[in-house]
N, C-alpha and C positions, 0 to 999 in steps of 0.2 A: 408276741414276745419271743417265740422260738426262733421265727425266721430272722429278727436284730440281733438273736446273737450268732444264727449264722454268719450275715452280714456282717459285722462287729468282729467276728473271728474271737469271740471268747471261747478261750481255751476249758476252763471249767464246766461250761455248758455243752461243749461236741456233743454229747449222746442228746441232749435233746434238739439240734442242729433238727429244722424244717425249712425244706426250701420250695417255695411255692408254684409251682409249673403249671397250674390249669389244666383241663382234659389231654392236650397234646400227647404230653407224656405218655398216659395210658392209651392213646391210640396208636403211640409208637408201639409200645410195649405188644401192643395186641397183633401190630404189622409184624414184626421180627418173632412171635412164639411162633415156634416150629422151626423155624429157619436158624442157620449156624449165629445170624446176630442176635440168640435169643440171649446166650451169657456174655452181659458186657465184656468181658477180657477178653472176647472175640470182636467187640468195636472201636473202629478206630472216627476218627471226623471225617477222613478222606474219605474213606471208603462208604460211613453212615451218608456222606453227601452224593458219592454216585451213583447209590441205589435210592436215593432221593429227586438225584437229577433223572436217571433211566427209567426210572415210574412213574415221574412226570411226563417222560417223551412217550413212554408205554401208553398212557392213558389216552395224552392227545392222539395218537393216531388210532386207539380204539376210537375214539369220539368222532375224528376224520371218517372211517371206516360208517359208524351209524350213519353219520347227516347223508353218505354217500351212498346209502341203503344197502349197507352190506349185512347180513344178520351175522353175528356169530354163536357160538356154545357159548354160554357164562364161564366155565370152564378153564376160556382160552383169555378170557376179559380179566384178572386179577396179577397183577406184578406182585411175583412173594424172591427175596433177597435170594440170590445164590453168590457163594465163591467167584469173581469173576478172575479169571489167568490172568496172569500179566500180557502174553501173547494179545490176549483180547482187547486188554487195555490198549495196547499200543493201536491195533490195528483199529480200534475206536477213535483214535485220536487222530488218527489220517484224515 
């Protein structure tokens, strides 16, 4: 019933507004503690997606790196969000 009247936009229900997201959510939550995207009013879409797209490329090439028998620290294997510059940005985008 909670999540319909999310859905529905009843106004007299907002405080019991539930909206249903599955584990995701809390594995987001759990990826961004510690990191400056831990308080949402520090998250924007653009930005939650490039540290989405950069942890996906971070990964695959740890993954490149095992198949190719490289060992590393665990240490150096976890993508955690930082501030990226705009400077960076750009020169990323080259």
């Amino acid at each position: 019933m909670a999540s319909r009247w999310a859905v529905t936009g009843q106004r007299d229900r907002a405080a019991d507004y539930q909206i249903w997201c599955g584990p995701a959510m809390g594995s987001f939550n759990a990826w961004v503690s510690g990191s400056y995207l831990n308080t949402p009013e520090n998250r924007t879409v653009a930005d939650v997606a490039r540290h989405l797209m950069r942890g996906a490329a971070f990964h695959t090439r740890i993954a490149q790196l095992a198949t190719a028998g490289v060992t590393l620290p665990t240490s150096v294997a976890d993508y955690r969000p930082v501030p990226l510059e705009p400077a960076a940005l750009t020169e990323a985008a080259r």
